[in-house]
FIPASE-502407 format. One line per 10 residues: number of its first residue (from 1); for each residue x, y, z of N, C-alpha, C. Coordinates in steps of 0.05 Angstrom, whole numbers, plus 32768, in hexadecimal, padded with zeros to 4 digits. Example, Ala and Ser with C-alpha at 12.3 -4.5 7.8 and 13.67 -1.06 7.14 Angstrom:
# FIPASE-502407
1) 8108/7F8E/809C/80F6/7FA6/809C/8108/7FBE/809C; 8101/7FD3/808E/8111/7FEB/808F/8102/8001/809D
This chain:
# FIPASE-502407
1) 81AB/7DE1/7E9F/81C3/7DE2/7E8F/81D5/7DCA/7E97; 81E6/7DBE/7E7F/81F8/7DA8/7E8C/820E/7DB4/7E90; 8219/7DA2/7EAE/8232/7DB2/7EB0/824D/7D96/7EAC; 8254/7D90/7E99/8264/7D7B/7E86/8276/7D78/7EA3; 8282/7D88/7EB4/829A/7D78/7ECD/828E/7D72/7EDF; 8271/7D7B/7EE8/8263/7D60/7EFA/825A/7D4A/7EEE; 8255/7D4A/7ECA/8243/7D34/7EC8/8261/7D22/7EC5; 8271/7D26/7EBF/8289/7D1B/7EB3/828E/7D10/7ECF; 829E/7D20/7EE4/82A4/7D14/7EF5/8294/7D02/7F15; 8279/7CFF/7F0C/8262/7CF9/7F18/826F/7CD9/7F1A
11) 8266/7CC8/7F38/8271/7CB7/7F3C/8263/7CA6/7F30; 826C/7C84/7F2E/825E/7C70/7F1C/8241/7C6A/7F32; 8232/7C67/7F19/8218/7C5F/7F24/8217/7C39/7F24; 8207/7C28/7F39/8205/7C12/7F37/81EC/7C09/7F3A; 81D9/7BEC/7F2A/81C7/7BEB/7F39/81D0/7BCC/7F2C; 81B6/7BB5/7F41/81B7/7BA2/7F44/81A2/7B92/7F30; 81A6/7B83/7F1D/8195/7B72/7F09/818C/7B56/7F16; 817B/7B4A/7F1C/8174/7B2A/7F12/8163/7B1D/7F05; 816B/7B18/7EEE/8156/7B06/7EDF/8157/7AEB/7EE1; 813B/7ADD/7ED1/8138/7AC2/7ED0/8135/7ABC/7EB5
21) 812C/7AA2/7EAF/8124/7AA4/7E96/810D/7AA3/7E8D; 80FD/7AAF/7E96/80DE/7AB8/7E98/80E2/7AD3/7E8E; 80F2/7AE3/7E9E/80FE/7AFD/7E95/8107/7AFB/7E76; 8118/7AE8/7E71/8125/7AF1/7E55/8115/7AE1/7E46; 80FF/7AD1/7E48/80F1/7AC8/7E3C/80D6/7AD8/7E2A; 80D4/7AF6/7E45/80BD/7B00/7E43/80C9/7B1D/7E2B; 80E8/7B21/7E35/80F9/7B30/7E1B/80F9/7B25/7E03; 80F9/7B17/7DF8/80FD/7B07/7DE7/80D8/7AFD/7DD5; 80CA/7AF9/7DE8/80AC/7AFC/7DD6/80A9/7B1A/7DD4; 80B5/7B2E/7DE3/80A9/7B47/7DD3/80B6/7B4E/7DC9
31) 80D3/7B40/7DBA/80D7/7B46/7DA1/80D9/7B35/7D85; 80B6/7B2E/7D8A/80AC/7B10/7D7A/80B8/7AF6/7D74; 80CB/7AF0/7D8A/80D4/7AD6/7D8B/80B2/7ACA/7D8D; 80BD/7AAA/7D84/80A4/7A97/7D8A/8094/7A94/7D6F; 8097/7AAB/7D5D/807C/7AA9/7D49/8087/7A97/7D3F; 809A/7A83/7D39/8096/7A6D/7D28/80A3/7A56/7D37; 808C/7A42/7D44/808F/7A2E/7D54/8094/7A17/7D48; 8090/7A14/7D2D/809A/7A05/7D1F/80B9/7A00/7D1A; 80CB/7A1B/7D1B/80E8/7A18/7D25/80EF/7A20/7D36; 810F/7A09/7D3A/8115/7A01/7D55/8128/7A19/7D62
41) 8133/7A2A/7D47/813B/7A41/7D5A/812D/7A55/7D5C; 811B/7A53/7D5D/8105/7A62/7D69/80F5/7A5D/7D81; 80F7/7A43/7D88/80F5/7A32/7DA0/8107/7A3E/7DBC; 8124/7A38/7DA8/8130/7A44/7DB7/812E/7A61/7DCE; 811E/7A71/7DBB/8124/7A82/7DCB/8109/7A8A/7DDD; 80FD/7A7B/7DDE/80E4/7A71/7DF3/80E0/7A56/7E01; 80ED/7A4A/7DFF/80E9/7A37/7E0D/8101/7A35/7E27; 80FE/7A2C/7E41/8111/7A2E/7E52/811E/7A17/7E5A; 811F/7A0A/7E4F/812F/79EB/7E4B/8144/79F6/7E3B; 8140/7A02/7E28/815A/7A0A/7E16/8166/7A22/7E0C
51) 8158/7A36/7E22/8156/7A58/7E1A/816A/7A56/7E12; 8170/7A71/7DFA/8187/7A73/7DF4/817B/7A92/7DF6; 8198/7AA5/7DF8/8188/7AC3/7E07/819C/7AD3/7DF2; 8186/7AE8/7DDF/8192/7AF4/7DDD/81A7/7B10/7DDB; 81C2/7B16/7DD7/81CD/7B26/7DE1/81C0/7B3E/7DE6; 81AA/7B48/7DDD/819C/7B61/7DE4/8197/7B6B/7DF8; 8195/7B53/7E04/8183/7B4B/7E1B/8194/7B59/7E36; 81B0/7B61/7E30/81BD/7B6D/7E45/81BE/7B85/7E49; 81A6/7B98/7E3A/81A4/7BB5/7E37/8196/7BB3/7E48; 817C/7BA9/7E56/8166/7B9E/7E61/8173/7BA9/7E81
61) 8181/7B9C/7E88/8192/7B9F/7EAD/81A2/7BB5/7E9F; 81AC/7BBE/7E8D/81BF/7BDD/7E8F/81A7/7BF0/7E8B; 8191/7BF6/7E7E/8181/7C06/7E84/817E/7C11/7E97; 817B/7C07/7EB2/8174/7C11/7EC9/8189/7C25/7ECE; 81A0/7C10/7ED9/81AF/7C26/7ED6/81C0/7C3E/7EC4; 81B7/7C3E/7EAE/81B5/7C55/7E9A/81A8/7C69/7EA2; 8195/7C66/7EA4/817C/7C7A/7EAD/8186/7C8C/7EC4; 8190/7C78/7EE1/819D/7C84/7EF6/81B6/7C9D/7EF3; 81C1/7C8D/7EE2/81DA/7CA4/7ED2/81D7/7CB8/7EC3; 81BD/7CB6/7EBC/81B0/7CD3/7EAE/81A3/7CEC/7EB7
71) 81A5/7CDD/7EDE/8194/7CEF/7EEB/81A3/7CF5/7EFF; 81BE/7CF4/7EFB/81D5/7D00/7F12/81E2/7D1D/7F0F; 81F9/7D20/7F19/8203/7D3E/7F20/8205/7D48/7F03; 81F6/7D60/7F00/81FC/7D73/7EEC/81F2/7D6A/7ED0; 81DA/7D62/7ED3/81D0/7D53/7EC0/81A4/7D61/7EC8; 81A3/7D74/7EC8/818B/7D77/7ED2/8176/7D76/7EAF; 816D/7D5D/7EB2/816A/7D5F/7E91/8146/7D5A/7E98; 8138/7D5F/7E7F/811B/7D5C/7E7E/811A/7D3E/7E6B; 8113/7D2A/7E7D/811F/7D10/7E70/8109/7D06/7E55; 80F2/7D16/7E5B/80DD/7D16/7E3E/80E6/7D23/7E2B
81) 80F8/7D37/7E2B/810F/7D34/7E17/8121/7D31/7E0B; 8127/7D12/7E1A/8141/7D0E/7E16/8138/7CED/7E00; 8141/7CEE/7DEB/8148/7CDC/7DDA/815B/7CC5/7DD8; 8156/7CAD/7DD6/8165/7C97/7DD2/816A/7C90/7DB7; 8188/7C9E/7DAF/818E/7C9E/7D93/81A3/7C8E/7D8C; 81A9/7C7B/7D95/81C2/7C67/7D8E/81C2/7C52/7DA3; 81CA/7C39/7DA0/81CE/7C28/7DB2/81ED/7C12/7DB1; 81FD/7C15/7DBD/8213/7BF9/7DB5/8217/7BE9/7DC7; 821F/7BD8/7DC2/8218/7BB7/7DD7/8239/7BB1/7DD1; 8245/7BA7/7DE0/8260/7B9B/7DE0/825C/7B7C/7DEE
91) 8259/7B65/7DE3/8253/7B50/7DEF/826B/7B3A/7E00; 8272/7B3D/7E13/8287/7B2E/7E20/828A/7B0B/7E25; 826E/7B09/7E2E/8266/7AF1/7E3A/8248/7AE3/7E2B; 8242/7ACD/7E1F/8225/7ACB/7E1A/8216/7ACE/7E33; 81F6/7AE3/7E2E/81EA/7AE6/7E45/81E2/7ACE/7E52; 81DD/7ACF/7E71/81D3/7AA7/7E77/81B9/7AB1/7E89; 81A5/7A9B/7E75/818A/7A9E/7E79/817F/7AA9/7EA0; 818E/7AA7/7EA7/818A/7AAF/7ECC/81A7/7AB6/7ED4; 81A1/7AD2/7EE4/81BB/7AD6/7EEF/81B6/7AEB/7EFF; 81C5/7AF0/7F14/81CE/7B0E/7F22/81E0/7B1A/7F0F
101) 81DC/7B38/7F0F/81FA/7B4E/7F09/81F6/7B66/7F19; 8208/7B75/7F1A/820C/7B8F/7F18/820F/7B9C/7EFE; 8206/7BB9/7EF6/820D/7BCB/7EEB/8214/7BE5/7EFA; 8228/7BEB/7EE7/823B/7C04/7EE8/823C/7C15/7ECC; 822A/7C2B/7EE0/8227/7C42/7EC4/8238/7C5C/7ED0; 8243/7C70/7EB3/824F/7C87/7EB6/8247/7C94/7E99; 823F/7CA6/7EA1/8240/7CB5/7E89/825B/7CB8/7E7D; 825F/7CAF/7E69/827B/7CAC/7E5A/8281/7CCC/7E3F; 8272/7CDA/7E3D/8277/7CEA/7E2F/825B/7D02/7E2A; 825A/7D1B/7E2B/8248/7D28/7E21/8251/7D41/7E16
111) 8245/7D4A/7E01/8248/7D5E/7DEE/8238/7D66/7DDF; 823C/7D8D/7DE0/822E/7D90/7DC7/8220/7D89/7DB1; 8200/7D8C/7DA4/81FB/7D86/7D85/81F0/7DA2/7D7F; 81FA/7DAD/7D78/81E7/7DCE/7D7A/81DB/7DD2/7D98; 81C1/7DCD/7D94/81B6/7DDA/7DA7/81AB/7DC3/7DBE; 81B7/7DA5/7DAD/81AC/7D95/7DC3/81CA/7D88/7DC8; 81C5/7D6C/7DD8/81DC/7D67/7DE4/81DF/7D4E/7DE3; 81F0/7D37/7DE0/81FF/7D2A/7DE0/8204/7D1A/7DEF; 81FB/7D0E/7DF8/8201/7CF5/7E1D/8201/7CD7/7E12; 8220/7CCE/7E1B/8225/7CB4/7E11/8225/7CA7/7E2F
121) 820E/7C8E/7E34/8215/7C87/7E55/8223/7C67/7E4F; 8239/7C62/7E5C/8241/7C45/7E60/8230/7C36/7E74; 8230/7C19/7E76/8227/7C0F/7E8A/8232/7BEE/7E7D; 8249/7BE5/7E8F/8254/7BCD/7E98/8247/7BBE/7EA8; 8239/7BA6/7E9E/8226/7B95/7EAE/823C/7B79/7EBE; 8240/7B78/7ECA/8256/7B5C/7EE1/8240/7B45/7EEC; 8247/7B38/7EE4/8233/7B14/7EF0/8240/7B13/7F09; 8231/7B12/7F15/8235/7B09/7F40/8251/7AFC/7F3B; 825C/7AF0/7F29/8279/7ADF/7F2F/828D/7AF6/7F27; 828F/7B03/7F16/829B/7B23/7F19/82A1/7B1D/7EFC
131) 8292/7B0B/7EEE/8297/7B13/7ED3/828A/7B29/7EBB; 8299/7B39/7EB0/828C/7B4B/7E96/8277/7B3E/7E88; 8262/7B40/7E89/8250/7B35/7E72/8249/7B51/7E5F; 824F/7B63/7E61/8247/7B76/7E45/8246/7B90/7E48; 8252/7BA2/7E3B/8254/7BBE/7E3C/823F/7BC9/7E31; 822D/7BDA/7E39/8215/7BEC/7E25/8217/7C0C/7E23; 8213/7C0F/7E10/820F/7C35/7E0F/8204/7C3D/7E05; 81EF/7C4F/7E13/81D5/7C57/7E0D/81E1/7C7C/7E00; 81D9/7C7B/7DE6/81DD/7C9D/7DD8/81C1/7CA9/7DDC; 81C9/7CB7/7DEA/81B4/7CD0/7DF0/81B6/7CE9/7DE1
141) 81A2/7CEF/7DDE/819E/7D0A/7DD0/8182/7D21/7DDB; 8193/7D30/7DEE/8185/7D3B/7E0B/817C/7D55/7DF0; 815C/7D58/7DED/815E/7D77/7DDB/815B/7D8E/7DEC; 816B/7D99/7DDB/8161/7DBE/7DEA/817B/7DB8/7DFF; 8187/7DA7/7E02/819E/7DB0/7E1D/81BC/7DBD/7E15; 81BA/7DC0/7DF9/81D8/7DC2/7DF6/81E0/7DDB/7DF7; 81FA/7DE6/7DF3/81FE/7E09/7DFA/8213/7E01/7E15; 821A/7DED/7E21/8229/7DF3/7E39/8244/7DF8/7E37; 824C/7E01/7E21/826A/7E05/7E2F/827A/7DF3/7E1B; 8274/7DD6/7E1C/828A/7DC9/7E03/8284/7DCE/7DE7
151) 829B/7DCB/7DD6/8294/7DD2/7DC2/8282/7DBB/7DB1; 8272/7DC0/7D9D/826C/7DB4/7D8F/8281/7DA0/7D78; 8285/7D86/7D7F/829C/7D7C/7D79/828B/7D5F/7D5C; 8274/7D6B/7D62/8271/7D5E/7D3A/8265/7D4A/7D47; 825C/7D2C/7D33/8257/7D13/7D33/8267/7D0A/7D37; 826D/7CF3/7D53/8283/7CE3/7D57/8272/7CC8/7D5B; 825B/7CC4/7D51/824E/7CA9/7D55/825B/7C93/7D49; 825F/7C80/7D62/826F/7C65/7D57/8257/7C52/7D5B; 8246/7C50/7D5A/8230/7C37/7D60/8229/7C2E/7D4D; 822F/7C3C/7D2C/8228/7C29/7D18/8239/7C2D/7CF8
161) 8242/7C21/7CEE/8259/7C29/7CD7/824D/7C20/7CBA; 8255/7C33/7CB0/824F/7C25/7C8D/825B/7C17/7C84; 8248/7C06/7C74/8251/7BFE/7C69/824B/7BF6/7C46; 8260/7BF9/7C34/825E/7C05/7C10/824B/7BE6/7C0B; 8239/7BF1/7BF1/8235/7BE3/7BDA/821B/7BDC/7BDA; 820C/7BC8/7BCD/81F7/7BBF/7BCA/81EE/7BB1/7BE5; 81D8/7BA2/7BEC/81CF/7B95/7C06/81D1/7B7E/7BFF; 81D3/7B6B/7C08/81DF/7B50/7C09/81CA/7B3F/7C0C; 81B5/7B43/7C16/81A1/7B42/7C20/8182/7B4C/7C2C; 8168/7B51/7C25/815C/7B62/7C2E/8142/7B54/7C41
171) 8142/7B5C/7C59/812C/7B47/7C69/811B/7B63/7C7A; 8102/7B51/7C73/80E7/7B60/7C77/80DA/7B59/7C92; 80D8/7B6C/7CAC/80DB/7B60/7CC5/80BB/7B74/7CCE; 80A3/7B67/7CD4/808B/7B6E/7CE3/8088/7B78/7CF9; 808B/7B8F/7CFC/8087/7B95/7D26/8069/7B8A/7D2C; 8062/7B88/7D3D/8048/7B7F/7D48/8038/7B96/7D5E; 801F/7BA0/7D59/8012/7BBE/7D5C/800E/7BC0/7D79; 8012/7BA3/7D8A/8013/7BA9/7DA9/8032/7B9C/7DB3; 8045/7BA1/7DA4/806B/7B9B/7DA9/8068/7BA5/7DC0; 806B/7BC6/7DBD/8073/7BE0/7DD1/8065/7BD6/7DEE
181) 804D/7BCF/7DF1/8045/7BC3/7E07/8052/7BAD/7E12; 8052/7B98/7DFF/8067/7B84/7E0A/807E/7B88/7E11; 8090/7B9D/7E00/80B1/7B9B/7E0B/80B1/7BA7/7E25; 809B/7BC4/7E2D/8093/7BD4/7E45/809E/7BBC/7E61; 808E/7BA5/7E5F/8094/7B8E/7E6B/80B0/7B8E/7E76; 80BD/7B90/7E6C/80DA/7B86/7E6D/80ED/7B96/7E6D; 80E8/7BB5/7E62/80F6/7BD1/7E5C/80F1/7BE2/7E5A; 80E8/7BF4/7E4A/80E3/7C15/7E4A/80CD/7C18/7E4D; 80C2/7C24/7E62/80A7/7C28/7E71/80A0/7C41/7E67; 80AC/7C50/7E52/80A3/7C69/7E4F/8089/7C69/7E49
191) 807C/7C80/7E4F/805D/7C80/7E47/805B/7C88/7E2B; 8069/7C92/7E1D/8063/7C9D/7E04/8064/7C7E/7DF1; 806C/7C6A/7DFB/806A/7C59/7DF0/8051/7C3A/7DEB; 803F/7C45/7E00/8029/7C3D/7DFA/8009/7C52/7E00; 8016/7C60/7E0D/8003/7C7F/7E10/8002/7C93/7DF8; 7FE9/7C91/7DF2/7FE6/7CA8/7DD4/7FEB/7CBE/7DE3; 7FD5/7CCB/7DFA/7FDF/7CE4/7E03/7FF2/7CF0/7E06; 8007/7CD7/7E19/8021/7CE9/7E21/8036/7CE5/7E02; 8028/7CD1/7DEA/803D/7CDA/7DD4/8032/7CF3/7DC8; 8021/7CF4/7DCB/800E/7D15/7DB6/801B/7D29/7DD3
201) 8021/7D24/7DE4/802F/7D39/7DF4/804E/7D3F/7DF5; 805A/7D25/7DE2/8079/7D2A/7DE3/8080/7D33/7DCF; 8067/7D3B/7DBA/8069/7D43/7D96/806A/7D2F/7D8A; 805E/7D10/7D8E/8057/7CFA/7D79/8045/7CF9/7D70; 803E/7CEB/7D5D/8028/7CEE/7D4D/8016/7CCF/7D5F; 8024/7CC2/7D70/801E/7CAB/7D76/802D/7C9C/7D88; 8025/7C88/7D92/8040/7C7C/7DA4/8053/7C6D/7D94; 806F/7C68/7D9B/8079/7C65/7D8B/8088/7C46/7D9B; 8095/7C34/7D80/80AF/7C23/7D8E/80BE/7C29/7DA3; 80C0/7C19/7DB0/80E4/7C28/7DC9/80F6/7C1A/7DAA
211) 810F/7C2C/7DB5/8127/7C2A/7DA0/8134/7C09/7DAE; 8134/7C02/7DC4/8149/7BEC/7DCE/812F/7BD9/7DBF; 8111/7BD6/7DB3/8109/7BC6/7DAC/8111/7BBE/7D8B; 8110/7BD5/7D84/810F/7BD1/7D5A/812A/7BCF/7D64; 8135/7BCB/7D6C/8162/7BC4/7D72/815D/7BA6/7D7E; 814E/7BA0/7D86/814E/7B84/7D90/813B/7B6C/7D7D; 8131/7B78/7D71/811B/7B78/7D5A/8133/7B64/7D42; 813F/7B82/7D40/8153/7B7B/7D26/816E/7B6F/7D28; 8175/7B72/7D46/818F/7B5C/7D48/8180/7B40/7D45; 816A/7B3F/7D51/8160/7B1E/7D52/8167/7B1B/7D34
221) 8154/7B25/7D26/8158/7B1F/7D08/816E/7B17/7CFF; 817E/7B27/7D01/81A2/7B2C/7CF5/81AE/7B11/7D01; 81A7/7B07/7D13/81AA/7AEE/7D23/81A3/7AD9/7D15; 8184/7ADB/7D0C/8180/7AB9/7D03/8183/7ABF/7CE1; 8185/7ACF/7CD8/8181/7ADB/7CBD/819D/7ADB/7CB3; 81B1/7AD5/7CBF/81D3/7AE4/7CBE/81E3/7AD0/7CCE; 81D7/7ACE/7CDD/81EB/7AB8/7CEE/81E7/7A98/7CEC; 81D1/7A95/7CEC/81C2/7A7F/7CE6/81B9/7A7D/7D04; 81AD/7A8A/7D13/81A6/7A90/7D30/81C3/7A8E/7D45; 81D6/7A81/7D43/81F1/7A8E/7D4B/81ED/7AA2/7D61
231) 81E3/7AA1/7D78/81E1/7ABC/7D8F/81FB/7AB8/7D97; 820D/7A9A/7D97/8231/7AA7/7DAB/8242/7AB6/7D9F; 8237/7AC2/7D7F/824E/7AC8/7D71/824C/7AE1/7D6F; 8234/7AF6/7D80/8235/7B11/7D7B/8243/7B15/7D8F; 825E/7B2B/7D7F/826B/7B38/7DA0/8268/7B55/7D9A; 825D/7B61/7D7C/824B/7B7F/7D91/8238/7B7D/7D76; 8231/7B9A/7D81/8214/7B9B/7D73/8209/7BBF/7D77; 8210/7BCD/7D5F/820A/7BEB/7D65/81FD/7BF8/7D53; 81E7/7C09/7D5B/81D5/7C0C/7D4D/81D1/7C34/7D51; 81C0/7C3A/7D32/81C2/7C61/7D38/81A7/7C61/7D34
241) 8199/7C6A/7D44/8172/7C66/7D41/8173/7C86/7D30; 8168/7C7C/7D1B/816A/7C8E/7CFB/814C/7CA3/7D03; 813F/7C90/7D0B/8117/7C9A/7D0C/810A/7C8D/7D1D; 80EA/7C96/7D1C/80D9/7C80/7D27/80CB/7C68/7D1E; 80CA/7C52/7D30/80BC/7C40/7D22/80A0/7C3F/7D3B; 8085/7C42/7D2C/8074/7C32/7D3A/8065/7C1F/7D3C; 805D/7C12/7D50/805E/7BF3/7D59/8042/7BED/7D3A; 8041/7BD6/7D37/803E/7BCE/7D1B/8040/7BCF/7D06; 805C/7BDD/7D02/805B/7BE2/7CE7/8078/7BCD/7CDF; 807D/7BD3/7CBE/808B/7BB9/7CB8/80A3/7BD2/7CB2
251) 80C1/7BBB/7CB5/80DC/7BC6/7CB8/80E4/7BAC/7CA7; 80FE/7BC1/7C89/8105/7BB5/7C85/8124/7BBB/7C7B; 8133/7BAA/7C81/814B/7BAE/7C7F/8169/7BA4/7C66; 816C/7BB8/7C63/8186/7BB9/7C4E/819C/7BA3/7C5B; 81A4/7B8A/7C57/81BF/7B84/7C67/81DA/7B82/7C53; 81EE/7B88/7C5F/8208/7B82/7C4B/821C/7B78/7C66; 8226/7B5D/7C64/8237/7B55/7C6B/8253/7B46/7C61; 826F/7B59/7C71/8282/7B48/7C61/828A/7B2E/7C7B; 8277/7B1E/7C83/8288/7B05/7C8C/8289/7B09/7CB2; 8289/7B21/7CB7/8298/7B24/7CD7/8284/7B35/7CDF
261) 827C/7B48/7CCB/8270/7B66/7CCD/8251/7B5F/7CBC; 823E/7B69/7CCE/8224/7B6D/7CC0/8218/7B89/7CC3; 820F/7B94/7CB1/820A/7BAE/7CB0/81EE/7BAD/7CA6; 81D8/7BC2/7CB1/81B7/7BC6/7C9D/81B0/7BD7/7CA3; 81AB/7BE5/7C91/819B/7C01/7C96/817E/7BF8/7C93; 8171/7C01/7C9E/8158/7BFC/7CAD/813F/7C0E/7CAC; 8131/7C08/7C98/811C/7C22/7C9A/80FE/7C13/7C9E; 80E7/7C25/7C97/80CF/7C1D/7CA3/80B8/7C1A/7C88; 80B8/7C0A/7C7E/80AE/7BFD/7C65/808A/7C10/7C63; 807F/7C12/7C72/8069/7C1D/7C72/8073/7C42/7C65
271) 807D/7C45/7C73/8085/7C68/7C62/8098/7C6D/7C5D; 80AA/7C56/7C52/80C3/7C5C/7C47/80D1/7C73/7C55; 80D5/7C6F/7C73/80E6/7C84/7C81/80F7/7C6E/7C92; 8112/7C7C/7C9D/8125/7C71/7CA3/8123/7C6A/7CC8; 812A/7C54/7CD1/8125/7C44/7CE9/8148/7C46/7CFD; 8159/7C3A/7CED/816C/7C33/7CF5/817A/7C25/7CE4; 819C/7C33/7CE7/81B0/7C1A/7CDF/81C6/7C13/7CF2; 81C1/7BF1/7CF3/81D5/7BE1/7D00/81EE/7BDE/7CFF; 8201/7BCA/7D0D/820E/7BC5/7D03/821F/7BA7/7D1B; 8217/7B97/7D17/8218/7B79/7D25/8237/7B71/7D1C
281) 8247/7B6C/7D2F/8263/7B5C/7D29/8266/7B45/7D38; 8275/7B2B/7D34/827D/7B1B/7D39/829D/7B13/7D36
């Protein structure tokens, strides 16, 4: 059972990041940067003469410590059922291809959904010089834990907003059938994500995407598709993981932007079921 005044008042968790750019190089091919070497911003984001890194890339060092903050006081959760259902990025600083940080995670909020529960974790990443480079918050959705005591206080998800009218735009984006192995590389080591067993053991039909990939997948996109590749000009980026996507299948996305704000709902072209909708600001 969760008990909401230890997880609440549970002290901040910290752990230590260093990448290179081999590291964000190796993020960035598994989320098919490179397939077209014929352009130069696509060069960009493989080649290390000119990396340019992008903002996603700072979920990568808050993961760790996310995870740590999920496994502290009053939080005794069965973490094979715990779901990664939202993600938002607050961008401070452009990421720089090599660096030391710290992260600082707290669970910032949990609540009621019926019968499951609710866990919003922060994690503030600081560059060795004591600057902010990016806020992240991982939405959890722990099942079977809820019943403790707070009330059930509705949908308060802020990670992704509507927005009215026709799509402005519609772009057709390929996952690739060994992604999930590649991003594993660099982030979510879960086994259900390249293990059939342990996904036919978590109730999948199969292994599935990690969610920080089809989110890194589709900001790239929204980037060179929207921005004209522009990585200094995202300062957030929040996303509500709608469904599953698995690794080869094609995603394609609704966009409507007024100018500052990009918004796409995001579904999975193979069975017309729903993936995710974004929502990218500058």
């Amino acid at each position: 059972m969760i008990d909401p005044g230890l997880v609440l008042g549970a002290p901040i968790v910290t752990s230590s990041s260093v990448w290179s750019a081999d590291d964000v190089i190796l993020y960035q091919l598994a989320l098919g940067a490179g397939a077209r070497p014929d352009d130069q911003r696509e060069v960009r984001y493989v080649h290390e003469d000119q990396l340019v890194v992008l903002p996603t890339f700072a979920a990568v060092p808050a993961s760790t410590a996310s995870t740590l903050a999920i496994r502290g006081p009053g939080l005794d959760l069965d973490l094979r059922r715990v779901l990664h259902v939202g993600q938002e990025l607050d961008v401070h600083l452009p990421v720089p291809p090599v660096a030391e940080a710290t992260n600082r995670a707290r669970v910032e909020s949990v609540e009621n959904r019926g019968r499951d529960a609710r866990i919003v974790v922060a994690v503030e990443t600081t560059l060795a010089d004591g600057r902010l480079l990016a806020t992240n918050r991982f939405h959890l959705l722990a099942r079977g834990e809820g019943g403790f005591g707070v009330p059930d206080v509705g949908r308060t998800d802020r990670e992704a907003d509507a927005m009215d009218g026709p799509p402005d735009l519609t772009v057709v984006t390929t996952t690739m059938p060994q992604q999930a192995a590649w991003f594993r590389l660099c982030s979510d080591r879960t086994p259900v994500h390249v293990d059939p067993a342990a996904a036919t053991a978590a109730g999948l039909p199969r292994p599935t995407l990690q969610g920080l990939c089809t989110w890194g997948v589709i900001g790239k996109m929204l980037i060179d598709r929207c921005l004209d590749g522009d990585v200094p000009a995202v300062r957030r980026y929040r996303a509500r993981f709608t469904g599953m996507v698995f690794p080869g299948e094609t995603l394609e996305s609704h966009i409507r932007t007024d100018g500052r704000t990009i918004a796409a709902e995001v579904t999975v072209q193979d069975r017309g079921a729903p993936a995710m909708s974004v929502v990218l600001g500058v």
